[in-house]
C-alpha positions as a LaTeX table, in Angstrom:
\begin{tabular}{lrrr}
\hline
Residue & $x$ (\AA) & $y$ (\AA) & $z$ (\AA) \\
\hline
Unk1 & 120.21 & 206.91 & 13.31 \\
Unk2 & 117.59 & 205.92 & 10.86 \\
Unk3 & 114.94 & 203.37 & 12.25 \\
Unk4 & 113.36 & 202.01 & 8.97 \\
Unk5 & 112.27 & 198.17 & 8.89 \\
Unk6 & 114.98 & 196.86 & 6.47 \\
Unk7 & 114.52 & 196.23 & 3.71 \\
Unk8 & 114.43 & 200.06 & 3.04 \\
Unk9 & 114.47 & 199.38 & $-0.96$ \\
Unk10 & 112.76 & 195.97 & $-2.57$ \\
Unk11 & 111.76 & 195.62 & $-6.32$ \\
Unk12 & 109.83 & 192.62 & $-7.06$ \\
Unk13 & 109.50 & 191.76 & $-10.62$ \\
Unk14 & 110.71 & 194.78 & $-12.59$ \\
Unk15 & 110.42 & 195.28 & $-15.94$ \\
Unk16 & 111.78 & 198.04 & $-18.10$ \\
Unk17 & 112.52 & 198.45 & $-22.27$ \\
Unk18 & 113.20 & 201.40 & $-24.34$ \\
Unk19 & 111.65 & 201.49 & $-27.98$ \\
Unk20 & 113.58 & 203.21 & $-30.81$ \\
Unk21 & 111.82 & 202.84 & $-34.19$ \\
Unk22 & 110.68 & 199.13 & $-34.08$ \\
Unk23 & 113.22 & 197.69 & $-31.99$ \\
Unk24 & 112.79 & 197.56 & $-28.52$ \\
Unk25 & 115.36 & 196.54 & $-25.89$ \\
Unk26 & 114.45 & 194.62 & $-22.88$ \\
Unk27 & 116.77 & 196.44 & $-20.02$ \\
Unk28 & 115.41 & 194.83 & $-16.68$ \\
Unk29 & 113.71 & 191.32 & $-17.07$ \\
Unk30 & 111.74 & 190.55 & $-13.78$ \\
Unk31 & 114.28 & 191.61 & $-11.66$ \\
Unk32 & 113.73 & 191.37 & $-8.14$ \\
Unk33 & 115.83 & 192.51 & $-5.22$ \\
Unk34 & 115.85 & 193.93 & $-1.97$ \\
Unk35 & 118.62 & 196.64 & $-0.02$ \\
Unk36 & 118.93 & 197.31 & 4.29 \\
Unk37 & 119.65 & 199.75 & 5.98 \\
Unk38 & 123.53 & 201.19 & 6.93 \\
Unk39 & 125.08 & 199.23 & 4.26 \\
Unk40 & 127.04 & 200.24 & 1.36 \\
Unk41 & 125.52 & 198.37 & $-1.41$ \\
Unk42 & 127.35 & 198.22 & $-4.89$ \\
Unk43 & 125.74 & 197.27 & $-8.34$ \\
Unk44 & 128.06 & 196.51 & $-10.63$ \\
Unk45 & 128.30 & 195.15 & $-14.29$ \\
Unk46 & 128.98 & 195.46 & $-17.67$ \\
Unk47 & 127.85 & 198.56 & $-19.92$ \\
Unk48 & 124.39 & 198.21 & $-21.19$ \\
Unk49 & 123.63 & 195.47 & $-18.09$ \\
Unk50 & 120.98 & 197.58 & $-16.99$ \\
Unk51 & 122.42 & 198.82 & $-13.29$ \\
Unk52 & 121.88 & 202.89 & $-13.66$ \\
Unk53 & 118.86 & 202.34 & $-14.89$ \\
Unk54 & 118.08 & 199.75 & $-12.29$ \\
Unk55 & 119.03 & 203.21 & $-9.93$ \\
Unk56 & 116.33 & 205.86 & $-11.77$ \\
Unk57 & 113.94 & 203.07 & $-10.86$ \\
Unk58 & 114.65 & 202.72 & $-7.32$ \\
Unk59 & 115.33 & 206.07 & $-7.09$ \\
Unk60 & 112.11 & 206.98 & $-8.50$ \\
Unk61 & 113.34 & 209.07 & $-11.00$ \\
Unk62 & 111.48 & 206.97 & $-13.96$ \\
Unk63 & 109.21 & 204.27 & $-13.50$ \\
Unk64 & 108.78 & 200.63 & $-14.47$ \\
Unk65 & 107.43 & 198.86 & $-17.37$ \\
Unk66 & 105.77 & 196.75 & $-14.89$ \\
Unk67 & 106.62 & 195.50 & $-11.01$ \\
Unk68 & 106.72 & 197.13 & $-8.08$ \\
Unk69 & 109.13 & 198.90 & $-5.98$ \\
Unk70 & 108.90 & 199.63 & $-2.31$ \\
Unk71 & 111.19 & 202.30 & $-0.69$ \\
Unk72 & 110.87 & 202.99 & 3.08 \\
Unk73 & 108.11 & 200.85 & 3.09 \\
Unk74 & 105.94 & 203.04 & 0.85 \\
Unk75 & 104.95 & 202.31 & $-2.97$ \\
Unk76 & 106.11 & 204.11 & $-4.82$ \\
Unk77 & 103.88 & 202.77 & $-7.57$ \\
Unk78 & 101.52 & 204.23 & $-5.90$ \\
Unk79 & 102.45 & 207.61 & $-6.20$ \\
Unk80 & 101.62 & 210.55 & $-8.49$ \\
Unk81 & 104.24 & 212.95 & $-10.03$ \\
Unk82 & 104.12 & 215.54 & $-7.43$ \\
Unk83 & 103.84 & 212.68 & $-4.94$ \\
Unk84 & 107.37 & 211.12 & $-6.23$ \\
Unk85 & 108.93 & 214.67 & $-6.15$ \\
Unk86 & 108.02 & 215.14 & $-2.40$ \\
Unk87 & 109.31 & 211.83 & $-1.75$ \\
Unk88 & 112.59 & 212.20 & $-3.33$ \\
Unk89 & 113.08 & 216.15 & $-1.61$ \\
Unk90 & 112.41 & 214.70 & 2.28 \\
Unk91 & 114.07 & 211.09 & 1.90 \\
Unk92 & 116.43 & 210.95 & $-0.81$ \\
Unk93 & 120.27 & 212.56 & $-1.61$ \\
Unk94 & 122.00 & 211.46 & $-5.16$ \\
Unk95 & 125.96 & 211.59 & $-5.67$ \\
Unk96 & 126.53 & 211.70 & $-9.55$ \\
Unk97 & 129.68 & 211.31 & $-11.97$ \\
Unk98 & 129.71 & 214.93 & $-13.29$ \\
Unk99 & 129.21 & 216.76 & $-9.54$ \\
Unk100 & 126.70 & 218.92 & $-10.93$ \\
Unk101 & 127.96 & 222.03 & $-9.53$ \\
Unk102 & 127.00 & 225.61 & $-9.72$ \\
Unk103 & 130.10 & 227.04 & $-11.18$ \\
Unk104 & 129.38 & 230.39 & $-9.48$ \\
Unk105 & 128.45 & 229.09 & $-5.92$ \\
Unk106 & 130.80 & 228.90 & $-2.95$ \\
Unk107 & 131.31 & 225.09 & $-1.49$ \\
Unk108 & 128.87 & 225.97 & 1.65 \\
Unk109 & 126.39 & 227.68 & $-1.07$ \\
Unk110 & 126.27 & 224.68 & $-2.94$ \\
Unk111 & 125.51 & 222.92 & 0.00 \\
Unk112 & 123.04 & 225.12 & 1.74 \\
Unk113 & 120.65 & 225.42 & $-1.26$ \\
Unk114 & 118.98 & 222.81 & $-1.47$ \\
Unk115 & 118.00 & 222.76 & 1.87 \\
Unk116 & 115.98 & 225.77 & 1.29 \\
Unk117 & 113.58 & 223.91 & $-0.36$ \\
Unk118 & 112.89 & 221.41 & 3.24 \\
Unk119 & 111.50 & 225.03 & 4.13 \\
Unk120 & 114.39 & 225.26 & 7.14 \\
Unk121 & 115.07 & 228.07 & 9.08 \\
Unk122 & 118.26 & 229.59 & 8.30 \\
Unk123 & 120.50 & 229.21 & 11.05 \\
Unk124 & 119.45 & 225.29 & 10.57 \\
Unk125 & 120.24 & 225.34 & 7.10 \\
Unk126 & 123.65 & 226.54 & 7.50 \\
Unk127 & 124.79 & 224.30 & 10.66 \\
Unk128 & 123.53 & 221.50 & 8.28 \\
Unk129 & 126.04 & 222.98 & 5.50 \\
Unk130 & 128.42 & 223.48 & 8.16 \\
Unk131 & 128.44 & 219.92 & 9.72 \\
Unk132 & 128.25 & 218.35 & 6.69 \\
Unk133 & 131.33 & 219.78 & 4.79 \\
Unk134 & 132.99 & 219.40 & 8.29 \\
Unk135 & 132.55 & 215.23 & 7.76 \\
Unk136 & 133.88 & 214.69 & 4.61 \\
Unk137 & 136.82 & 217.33 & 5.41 \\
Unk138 & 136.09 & 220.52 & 3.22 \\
Unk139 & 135.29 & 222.46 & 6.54 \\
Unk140 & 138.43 & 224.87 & 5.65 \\
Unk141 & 137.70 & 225.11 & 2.24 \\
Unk142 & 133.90 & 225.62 & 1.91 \\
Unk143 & 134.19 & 229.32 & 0.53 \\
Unk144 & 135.94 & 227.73 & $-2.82$ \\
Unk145 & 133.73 & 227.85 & $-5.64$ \\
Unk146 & 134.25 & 224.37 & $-7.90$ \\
Unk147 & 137.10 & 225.96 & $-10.54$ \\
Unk148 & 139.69 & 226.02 & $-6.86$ \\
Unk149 & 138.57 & 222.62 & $-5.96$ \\
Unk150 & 140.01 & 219.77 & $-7.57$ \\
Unk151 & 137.95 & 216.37 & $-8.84$ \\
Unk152 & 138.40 & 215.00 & $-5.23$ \\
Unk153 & 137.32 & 217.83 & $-3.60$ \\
Unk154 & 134.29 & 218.92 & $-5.88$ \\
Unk155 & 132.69 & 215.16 & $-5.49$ \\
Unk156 & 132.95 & 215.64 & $-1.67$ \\
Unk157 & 131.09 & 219.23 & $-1.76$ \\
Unk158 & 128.57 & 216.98 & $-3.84$ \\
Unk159 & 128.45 & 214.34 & $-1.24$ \\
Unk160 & 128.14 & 217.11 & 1.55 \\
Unk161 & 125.22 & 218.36 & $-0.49$ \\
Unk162 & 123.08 & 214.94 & $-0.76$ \\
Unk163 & 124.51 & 214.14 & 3.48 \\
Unk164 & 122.83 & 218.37 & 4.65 \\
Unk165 & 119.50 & 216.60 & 4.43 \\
Unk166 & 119.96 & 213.68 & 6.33 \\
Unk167 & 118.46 & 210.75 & 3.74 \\
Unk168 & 117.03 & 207.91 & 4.68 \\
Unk169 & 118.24 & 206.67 & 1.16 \\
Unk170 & 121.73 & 207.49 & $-0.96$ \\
Unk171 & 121.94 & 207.06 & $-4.56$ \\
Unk172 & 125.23 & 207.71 & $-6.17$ \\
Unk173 & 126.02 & 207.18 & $-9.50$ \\
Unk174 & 129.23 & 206.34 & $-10.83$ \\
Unk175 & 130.81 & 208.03 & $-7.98$ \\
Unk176 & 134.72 & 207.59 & $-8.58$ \\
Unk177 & 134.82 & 207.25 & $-12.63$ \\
Unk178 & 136.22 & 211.06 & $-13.42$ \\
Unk179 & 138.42 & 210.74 & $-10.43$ \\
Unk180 & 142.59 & 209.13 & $-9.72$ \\
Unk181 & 142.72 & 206.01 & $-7.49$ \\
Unk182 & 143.59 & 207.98 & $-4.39$ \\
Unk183 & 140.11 & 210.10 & $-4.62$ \\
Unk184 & 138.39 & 207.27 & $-5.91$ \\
Unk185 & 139.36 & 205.50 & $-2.78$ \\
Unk186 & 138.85 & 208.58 & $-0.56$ \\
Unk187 & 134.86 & 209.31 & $-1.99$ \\
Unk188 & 133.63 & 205.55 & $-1.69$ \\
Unk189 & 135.21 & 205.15 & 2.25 \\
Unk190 & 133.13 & 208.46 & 2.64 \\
Unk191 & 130.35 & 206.68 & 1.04 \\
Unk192 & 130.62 & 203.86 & 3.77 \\
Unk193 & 131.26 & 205.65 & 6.46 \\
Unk194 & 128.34 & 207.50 & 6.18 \\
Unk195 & 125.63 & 204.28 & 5.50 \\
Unk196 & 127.32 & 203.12 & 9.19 \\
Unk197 & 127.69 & 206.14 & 11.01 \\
Unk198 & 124.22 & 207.60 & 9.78 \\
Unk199 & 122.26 & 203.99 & 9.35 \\
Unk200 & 121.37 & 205.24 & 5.57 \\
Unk201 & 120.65 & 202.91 & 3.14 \\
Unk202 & 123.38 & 203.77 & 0.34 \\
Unk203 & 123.03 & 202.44 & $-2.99$ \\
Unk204 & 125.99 & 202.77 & $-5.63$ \\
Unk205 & 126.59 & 201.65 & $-8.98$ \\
Unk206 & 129.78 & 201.78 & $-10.64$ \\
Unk207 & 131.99 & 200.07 & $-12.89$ \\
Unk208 & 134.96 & 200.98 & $-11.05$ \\
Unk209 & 136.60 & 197.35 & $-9.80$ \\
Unk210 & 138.21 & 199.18 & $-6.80$ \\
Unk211 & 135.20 & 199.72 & $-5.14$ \\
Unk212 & 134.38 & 196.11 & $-4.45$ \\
Unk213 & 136.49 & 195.50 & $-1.53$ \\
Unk214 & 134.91 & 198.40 & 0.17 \\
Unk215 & 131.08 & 197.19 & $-0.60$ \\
Unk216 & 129.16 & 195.49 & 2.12 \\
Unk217 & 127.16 & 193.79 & $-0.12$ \\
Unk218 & 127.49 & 193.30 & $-3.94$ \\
Unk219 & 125.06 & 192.58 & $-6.72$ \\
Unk220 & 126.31 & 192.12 & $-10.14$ \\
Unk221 & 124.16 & 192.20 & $-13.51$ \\
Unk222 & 124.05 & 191.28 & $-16.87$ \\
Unk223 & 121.28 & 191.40 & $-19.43$ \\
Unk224 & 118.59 & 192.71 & $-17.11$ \\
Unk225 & 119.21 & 190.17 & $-14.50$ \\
Unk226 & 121.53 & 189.86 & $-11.00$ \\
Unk227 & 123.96 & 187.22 & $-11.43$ \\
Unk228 & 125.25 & 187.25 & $-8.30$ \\
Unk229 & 124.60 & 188.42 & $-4.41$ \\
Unk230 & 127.59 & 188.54 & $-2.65$ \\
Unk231 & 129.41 & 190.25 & 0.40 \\
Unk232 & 133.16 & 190.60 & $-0.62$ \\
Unk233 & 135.67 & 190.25 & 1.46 \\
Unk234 & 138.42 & 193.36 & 1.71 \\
Unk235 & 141.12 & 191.19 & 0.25 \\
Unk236 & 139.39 & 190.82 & $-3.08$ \\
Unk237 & 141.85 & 191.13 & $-5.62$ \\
Unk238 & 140.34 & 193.60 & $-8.69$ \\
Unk239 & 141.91 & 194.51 & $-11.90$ \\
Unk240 & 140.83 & 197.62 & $-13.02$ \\
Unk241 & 138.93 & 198.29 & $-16.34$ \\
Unk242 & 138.65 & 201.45 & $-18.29$ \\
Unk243 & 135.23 & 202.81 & $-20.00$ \\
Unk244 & 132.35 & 204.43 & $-18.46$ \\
Unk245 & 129.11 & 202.03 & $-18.39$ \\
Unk246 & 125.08 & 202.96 & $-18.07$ \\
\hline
\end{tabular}
């Protein structure tokens, strides 16, 4: 179990815009926010609101206009290209939409190589792939290479990828949008089992309305800003909505 003061994420007063020719669109507007520990958080909103963004920033895979942004209690402001790199290798996993698997690895290679670069032993690095495909139940199949797997099954080898190294933090980015309701449902209880079980700090945007009864918390956006901070209740009736939003 992690042991990081919460908040494990804050932003205080971020800023972001993107210039094309000589317009230039305001995306964050002094957005502030903070995110605990073992809690499945959920950013959702409309497309063009700002939320996956909002993620790269946390994530510290781009940085700010202007603000600050705090993640297990360091700055990462602070920090240098090489700096932000480290960070992200010892601390961080990410769960995308598109998998972003190696069509010619096995399930178990997929997971086992990135922990190569933690500079494991071996016999580590494969009881990490080993447990890990074991919790989100691919244990049986983990010698599949993606094209045997179906869209269930390949987001769970990506999930078992970001859980082998044990992150403090989770980002996962539209999750469930290329998968059926059943999967959908199957890859966000994952999700949330693993912020309790594992006390990491996981961090989801999505458009995907079924999710919201399975958030502990929920932020919503529009225009740069968070609307509304909420903790839904399971019963929350959703309608679902079709279109993929950044």
């Amino acid at each position: 179990m992690n042991t990081v003061t919460s908040p494990s994420l804050e932003a205080r007063h971020v800023c972001k815009s993107f210039r094309a020719g000589r317009i230039v669109s305001t995306v964050l507007d002094d957005l502030s926010l903070h995110v605990d520990a073992g809690e499945l958080t959920l950013i959702c909103g409309p497309s063009g609101c700002g939320k996956s963004t909002l993620l790269s920033i946390l994530s510290g895979l781009q940085p700010a206009d202007s603000g600050h942004v705090h993640a297990l209690g360091e700055s990462l402001d602070d920090m240098d290209k090489r700096a932000l790199e480290r960070f992200r290798l010892l601390h961080t996993g990410f769960v995308f939409q598109g998998f972003n698997l190696f069509p010619a690895l096995t399930a178990f290679e997929q997971v086992a190589l990135p922990l190569g670069y933690l500079g494991l032993k071996r016999d580590i690095v494969r009881a990490r792939a080993r447990t890990a495909l074991d919790e989100v139940g691919l244990g049986p199949r983990m010698h599949l290479r993606p094209a045997e797997l179906s869209g269930g099954e390949k987001q769970r080898v990506a999930i078992a990828r970001a859980l082998a190294k044990e992150p403090a933090l989770l980002f996962a980015d539209e999750p469930t949008s290329s998968l059926d309701a059943a999967n959908g449902q199957m890859v966000i209880d994952m999700l949330h089992r693993i912020a309790r079980r594992h006390g990491t700090t996981v961090l989801c945007v999505s458009h995907d309305p079924r999710l919201i009864g399975h958030a502990d918390r929920l932020l919503t956006m529009e225009d740069g800003h968070i609307l509304e901070d909420r903790r839904p209740s399971a019963t929350d009736t959703v309608h679902p909505i079709s279109g993929a939003s950044r």
